[in-house]
C-alpha positions as CSV (number, residue, x, y, z in Angstrom):
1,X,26.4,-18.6,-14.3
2,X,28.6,-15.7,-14.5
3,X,29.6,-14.0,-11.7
4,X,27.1,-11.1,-10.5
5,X,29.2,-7.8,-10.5
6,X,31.0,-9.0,-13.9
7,X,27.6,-9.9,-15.3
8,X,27.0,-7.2,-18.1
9,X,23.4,-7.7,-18.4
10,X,22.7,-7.0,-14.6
11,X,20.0,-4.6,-14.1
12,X,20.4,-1.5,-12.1
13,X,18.1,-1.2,-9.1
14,X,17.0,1.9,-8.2
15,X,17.2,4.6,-10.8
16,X,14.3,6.3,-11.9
17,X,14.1,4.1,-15.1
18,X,13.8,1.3,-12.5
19,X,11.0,2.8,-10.6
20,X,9.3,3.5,-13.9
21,X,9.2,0.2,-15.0
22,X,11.0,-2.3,-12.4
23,X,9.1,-5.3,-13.6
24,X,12.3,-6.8,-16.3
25,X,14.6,-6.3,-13.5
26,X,12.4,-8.8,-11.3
27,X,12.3,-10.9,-14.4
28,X,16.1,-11.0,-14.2
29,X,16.2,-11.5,-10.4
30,X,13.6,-13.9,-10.6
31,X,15.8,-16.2,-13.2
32,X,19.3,-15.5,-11.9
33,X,19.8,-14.7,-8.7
34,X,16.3,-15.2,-7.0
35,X,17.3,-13.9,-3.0
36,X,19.7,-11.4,-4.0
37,X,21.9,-9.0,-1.7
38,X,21.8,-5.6,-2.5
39,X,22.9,-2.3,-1.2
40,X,19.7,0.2,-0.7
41,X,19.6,4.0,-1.8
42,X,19.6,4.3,2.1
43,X,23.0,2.8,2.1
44,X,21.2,-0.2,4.2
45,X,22.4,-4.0,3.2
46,X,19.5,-6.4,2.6
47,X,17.9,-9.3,1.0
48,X,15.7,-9.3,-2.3
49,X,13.1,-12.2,-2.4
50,X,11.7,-12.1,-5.8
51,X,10.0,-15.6,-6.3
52,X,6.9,-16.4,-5.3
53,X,7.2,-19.6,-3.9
54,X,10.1,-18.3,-1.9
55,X,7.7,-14.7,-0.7
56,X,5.0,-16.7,0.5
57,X,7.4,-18.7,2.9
58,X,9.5,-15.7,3.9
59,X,6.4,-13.8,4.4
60,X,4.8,-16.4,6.7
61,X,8.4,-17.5,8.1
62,X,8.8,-17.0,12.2
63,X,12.4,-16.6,11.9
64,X,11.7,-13.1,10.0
65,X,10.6,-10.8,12.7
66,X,9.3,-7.5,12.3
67,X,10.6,-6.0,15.4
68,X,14.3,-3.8,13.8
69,X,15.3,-4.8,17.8
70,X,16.8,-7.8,15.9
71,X,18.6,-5.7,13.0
72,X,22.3,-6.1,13.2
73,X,23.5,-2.9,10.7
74,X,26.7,-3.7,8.5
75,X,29.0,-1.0,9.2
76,X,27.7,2.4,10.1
77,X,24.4,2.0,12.2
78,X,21.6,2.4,9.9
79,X,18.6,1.9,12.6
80,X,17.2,5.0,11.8
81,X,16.9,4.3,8.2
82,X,15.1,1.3,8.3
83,X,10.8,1.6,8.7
84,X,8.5,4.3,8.6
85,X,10.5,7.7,7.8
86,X,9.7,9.7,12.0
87,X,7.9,6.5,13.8
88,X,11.0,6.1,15.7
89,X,11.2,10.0,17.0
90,X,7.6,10.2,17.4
91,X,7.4,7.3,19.6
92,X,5.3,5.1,17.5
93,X,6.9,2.1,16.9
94,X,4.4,-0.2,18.4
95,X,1.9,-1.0,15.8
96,X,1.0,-4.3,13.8
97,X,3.9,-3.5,11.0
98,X,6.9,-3.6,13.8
99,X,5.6,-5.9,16.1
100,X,5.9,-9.9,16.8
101,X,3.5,-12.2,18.6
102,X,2.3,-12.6,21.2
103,X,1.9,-8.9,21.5
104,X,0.8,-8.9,17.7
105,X,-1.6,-11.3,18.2
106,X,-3.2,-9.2,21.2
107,X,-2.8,-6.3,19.4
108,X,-4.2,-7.4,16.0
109,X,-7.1,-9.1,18.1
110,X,-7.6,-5.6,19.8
111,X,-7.9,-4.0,16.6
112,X,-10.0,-5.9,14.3
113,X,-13.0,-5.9,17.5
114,X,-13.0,-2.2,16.3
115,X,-12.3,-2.9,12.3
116,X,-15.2,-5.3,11.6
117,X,-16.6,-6.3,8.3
118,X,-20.2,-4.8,10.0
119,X,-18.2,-1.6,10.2
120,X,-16.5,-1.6,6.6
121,X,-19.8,-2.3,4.4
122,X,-21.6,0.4,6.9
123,X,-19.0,2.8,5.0
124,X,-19.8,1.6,1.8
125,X,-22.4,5.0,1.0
126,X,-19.7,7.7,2.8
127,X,-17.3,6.2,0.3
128,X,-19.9,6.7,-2.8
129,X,-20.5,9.8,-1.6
130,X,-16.8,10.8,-1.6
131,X,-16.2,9.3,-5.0
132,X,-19.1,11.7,-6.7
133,X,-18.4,14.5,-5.1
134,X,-14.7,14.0,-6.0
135,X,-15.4,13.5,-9.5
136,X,-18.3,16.4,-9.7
137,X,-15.5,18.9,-8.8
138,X,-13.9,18.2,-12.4
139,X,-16.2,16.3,-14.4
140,X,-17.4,19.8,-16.0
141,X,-13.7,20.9,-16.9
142,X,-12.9,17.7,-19.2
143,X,-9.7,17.1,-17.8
144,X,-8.0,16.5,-14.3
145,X,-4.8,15.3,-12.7
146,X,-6.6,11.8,-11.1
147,X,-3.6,11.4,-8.5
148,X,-4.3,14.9,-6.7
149,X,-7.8,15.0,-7.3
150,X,-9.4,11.7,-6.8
151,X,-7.1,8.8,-5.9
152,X,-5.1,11.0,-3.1
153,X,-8.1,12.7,-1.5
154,X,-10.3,10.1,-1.8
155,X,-8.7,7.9,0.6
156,X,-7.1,10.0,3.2
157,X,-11.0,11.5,3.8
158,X,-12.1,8.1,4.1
159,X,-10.0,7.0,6.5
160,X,-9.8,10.2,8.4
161,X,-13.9,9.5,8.8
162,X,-13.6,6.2,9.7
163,X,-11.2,7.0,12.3
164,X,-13.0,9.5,13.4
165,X,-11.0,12.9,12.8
166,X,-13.5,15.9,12.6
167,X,-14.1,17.5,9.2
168,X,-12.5,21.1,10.4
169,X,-9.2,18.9,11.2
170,X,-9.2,16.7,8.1
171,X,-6.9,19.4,5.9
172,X,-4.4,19.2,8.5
173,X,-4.5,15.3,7.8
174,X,-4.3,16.3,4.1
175,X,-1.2,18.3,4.5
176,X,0.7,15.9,6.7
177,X,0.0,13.0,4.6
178,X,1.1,15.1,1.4
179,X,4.5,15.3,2.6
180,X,4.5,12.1,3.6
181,X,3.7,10.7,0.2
182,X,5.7,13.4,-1.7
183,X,8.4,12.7,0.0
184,X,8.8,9.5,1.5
185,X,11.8,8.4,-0.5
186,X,13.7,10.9,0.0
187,X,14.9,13.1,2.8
188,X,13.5,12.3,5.8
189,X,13.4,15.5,7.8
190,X,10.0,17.1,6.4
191,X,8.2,13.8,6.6
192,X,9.6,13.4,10.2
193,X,8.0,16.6,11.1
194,X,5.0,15.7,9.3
195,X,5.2,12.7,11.6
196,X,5.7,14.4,14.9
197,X,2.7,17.0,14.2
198,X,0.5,14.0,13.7
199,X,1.2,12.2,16.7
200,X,0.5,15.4,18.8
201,X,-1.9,15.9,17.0
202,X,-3.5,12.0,17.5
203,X,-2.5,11.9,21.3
204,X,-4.9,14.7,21.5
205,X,-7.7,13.0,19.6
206,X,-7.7,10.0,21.9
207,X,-7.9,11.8,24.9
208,X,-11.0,13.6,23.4
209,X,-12.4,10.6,22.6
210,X,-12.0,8.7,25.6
211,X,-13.6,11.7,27.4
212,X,-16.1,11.7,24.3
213,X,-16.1,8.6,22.6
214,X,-17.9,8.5,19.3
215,X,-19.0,5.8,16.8
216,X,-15.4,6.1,14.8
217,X,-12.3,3.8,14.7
218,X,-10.5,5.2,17.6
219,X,-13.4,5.0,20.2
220,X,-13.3,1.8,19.3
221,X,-9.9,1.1,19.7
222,X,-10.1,2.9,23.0
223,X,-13.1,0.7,23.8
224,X,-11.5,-2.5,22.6
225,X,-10.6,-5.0,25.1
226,X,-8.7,-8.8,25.0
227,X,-9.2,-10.4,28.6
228,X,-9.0,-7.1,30.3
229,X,-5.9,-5.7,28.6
230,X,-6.7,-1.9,26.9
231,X,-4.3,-0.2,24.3
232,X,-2.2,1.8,25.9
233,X,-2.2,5.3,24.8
234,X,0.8,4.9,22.6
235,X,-0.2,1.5,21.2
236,X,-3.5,3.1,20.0
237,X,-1.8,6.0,18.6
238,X,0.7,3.9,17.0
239,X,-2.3,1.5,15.2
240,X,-4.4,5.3,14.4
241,X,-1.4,6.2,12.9
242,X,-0.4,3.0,10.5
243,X,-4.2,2.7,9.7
244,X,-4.2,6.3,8.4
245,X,-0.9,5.6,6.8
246,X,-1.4,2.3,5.2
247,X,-4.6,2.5,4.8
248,X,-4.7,6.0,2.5
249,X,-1.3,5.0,0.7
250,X,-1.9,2.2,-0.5
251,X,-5.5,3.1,-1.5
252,X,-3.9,6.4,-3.7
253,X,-1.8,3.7,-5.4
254,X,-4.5,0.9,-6.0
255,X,-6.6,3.5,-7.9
256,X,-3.8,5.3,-9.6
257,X,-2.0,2.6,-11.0
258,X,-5.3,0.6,-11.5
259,X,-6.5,3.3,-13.6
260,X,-3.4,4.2,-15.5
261,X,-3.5,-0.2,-16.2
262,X,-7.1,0.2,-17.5
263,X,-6.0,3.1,-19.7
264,X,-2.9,1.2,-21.2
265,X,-5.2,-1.8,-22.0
266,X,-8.3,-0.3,-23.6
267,X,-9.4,-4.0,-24.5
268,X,-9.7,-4.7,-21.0
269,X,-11.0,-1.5,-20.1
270,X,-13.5,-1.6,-22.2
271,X,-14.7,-5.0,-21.5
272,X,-15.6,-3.9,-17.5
273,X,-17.2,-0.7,-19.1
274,X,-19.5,-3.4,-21.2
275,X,-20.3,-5.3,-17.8
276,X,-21.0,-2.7,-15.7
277,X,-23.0,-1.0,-18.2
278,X,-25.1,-3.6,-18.1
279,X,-25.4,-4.5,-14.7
280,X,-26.7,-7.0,-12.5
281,X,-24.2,-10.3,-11.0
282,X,-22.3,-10.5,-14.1
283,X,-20.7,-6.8,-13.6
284,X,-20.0,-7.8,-9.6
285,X,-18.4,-10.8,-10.8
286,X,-16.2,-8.8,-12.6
287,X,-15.6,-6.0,-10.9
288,X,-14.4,-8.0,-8.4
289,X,-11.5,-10.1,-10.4
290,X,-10.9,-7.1,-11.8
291,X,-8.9,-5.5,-8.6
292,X,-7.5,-8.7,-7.8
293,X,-5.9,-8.6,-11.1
294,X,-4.7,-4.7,-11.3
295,X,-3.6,-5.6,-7.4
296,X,-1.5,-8.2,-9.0
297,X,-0.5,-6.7,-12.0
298,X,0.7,-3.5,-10.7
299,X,-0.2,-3.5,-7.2
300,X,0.2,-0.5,-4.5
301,X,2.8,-2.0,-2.2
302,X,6.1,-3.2,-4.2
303,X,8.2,-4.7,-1.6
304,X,6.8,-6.1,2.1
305,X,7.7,-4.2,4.9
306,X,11.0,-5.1,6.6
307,X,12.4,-8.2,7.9
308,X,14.9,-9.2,9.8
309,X,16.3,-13.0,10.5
310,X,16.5,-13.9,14.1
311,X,18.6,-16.3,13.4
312,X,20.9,-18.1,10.5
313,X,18.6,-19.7,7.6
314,X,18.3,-20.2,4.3
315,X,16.5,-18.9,1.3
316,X,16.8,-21.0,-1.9
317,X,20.3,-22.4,-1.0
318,X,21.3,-18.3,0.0
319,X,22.6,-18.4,3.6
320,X,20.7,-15.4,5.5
321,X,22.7,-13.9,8.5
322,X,21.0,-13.6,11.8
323,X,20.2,-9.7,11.8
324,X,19.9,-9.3,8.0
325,X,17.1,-7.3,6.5
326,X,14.9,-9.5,4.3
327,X,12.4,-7.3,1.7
328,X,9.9,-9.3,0.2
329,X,9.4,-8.2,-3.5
330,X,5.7,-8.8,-3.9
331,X,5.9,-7.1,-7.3
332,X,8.0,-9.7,-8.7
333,X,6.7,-12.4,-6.8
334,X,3.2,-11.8,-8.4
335,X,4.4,-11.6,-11.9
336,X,6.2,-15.0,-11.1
337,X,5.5,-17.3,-14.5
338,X,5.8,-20.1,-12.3
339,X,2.8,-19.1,-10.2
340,X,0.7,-17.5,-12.6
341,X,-0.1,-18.2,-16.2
342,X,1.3,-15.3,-18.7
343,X,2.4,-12.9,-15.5
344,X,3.1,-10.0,-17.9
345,X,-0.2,-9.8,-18.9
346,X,-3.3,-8.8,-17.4
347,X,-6.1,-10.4,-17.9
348,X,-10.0,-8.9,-15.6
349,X,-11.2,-12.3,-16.0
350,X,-8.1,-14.2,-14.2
351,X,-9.7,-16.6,-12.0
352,X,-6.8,-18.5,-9.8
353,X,-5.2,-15.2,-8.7
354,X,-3.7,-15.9,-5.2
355,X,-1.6,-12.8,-5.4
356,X,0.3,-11.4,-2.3
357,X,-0.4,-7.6,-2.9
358,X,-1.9,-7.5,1.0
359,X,0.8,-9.8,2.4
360,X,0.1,-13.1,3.4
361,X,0.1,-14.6,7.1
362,X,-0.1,-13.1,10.6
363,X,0.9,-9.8,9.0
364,X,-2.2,-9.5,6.0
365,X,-3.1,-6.3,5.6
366,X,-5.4,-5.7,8.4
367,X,-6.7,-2.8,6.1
368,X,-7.1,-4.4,2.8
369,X,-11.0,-4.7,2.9
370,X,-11.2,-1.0,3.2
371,X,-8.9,-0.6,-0.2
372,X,-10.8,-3.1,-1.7
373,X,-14.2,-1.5,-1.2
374,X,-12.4,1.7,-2.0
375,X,-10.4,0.6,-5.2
376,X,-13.3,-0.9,-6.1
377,X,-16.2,2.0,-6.0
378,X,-13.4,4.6,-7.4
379,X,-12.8,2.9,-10.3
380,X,-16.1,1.6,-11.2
381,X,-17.6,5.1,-10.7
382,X,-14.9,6.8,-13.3
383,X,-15.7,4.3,-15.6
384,X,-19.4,5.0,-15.3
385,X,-19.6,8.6,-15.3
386,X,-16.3,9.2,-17.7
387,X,-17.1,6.6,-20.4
388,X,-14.1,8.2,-22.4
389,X,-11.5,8.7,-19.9
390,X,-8.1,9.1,-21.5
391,X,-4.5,9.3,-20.7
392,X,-3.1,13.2,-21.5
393,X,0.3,12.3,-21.4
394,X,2.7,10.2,-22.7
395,X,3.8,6.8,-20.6
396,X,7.6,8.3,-20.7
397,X,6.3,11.7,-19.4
398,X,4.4,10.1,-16.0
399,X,7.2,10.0,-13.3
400,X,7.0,7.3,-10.0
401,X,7.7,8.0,-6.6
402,X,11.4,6.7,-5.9
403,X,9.9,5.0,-2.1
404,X,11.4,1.9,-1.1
405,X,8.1,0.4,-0.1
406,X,5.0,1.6,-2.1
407,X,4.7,2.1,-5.8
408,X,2.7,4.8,-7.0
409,X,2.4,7.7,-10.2
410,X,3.4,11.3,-8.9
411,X,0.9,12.4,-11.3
412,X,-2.1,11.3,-13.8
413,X,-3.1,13.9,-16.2
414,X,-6.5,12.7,-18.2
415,X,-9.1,14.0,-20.6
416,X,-12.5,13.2,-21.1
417,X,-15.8,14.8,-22.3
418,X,-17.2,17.4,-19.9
419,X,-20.3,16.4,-18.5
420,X,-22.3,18.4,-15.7
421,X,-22.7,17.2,-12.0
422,X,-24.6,14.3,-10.9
């Protein structure tokens, strides 16, 4: 094999063609140099995993901590430009994405007493009710931008329910999160501030709550006990906060580039539109390996969050310094042809479809039930009530947030029939 920086057909990582479409330079990754060492747009030094076989062993690999403690920068210290753009400043570093057992396993076990399956299908009619009243604010005009008004509201009033933030405070949320989004992969000064605002703005919430607690989230997180250890205050503002962020991030993403695959592949949108026209198990069924597939295909979160080696190890015959970054690349790893059958394609019928769009091991997406009950009532309900939803653009006019971590349309301009309110 040639050598890497004289190899002419070496893709570029990181340009906006990249973030557009990354999915060939994975395909050359994937075949050439599988755990590759790149310089990020942060300036940061880290590791590539792009195979699958390799992801799900990194992912579930001790020796990978999520803690930066164990980050040893190359050069210049780059600590602050590793995680969640403001965590650090705002003091809330210690939740489930930064943390390693055995304070992740108390924590985790904390969390999902308050997270419960009972508690997710309970908000299965809120959700509904969002969705429709979402889509009866545009349905009549024939034509909507989907990112700004359904897949990014949607979500961050869902989870600011669950956790339990009061309706006259949920536009704050809104705002904060907006910057967040907009500008999470770029300079980090406006989304630190958003960051700082929220965590006031959270520390006050708990101590309401624990004064008041209600049937929400965070009085259950405040409630929550393991052997008579409590969240501290900053641990359950911490796990309020990466719930909120997760959880509505990745949920904007699922349903915006979910969407934007159904409209690309009108053969496959059509045949869901068929099943759950006409109802009954059969549309379930398929509704159900339908967002495994789009999670796979196109999924909301391209790269894992960071990694760093504890110690010296190897990656497919790459030798992996103790304080290296590692990023898993579950967008490549789950278009992996040695995984799945015909990767490129996708297919609302694929059956064996173990992807890794959630993670995989101690660190699975506490969340991901949430955005699959979302994902999975948003898009069914567009389809229902916008039989002829169409794409108003161009592919090569949509533009792609340039984040490190999640992958997601800026924008998604569509046109349909106007129909009145349900």
């Amino acid at each position: 094999m040639q050598h890497l920086d004289t190899d002419p057909t070496r893709p570029e990582l990181f340009s906006w063609e990249f973030a557009a479409d990354p999915y060939p330079a994975y395909a050359w990754l994937r075949r050439h140099d599988p755990v590759h060492r790149t310089t990020l747009p942060s300036g940061v030094e880290a590791w590539l995993v792009t195979r699958y076989a390799d992801a799900r062993q990194a992912l579930a690999d001790q020796r990978l901590s999520k803690s930066s403690a164990h980050y040893r920068a190359s050069g210049s210290d780059g600590r602050g430009k590793i995680g969640i753009p403001g965590e650090r400043s705002a003091n809330l570093m210690t939740h489930l994405l930064n943390i390693d057992p055995p304070d992740h396993t108390r924590l985790r076990r904390l969390v999902s007493k308050a997270f419960t399956p009972r508690r997710i299908a309970e908000f299965r009619p809120r959700v509904q009710e969002l969705t429709d009243g979402l889509i009866d604010g545009f349905a009549a005009r024939g034509e909507a931008d989907l990112i700004h008004e359904f897949a990014f509201p949607l979500p961050i009033h869902a989870i600011c329910d669950l956790l339990g933030v009061p309706p006259e405070d949920q536009d704050d949320f809104r705002d904060w999160a907006g910057m967040m989004i907009r500008h999470g992969g770029g300079p980090r000064g406006g989304v630190g501030r958003s960051v700082k605002r929220m965590r006031a703005y959270l520390a006050e919430l708990i101590h309401r709550k624990r004064d008041a607690p209600g049937d929400d989230l965070i009085s259950g997180l405040i409630r929550a006990s393991d052997h008579g250890e409590h969240l501290s205050e900053n641990e359950a503002a911490a796990m309020a906060f990466i719930l909120l962020f997760a959880g509505f991030e990745t949920t904007v993403n699922l349903i915006g580039n979910g969407t934007y695959a159904l409209l690309r592949h009108p053969e496959q949108r059509a045949l869901l539109q068929d099943a759950l026209a006409a109802g009954g198990e059969e549309a379930d069924t398929l509704l159900d390996t339908a967002v495994e597939e789009l999670l796979r295909y196109d999924g909301p979160v391209e790269l894992a969050t960071w990694r760093f080696a504890t110690e010296p190890l190897t990656i497919d015959g790459r030798q992996i310094a103790a304080g290296d970054p590692v990023l898993v690349v579950l967008a490549a790893a789950d278009r992996d042809p040695a995984r799945f059958e015909q990767p490129d394609v996708l297919d609302l019928t694929r059956q064996e479809n173990p992807h890794l769009g959630y993670g995989h091991g101690i660190h699975y997406c506490v969340g991901a039930p949430l955005a699959r009950l979302e994902g999975r009532i948003a898009l069914a309900t567009l389809l229902r009530r916008l039989p002829d939803l169409r794409l108003a653009a161009r592919p090569e006019e949509l533009s792609w947030r340039g984040g490190l971590i999640m992958r997601g349309l800026r924008q998604l301009p569509v046109g349909f029939e106007p129909v009145t309110a349900a």
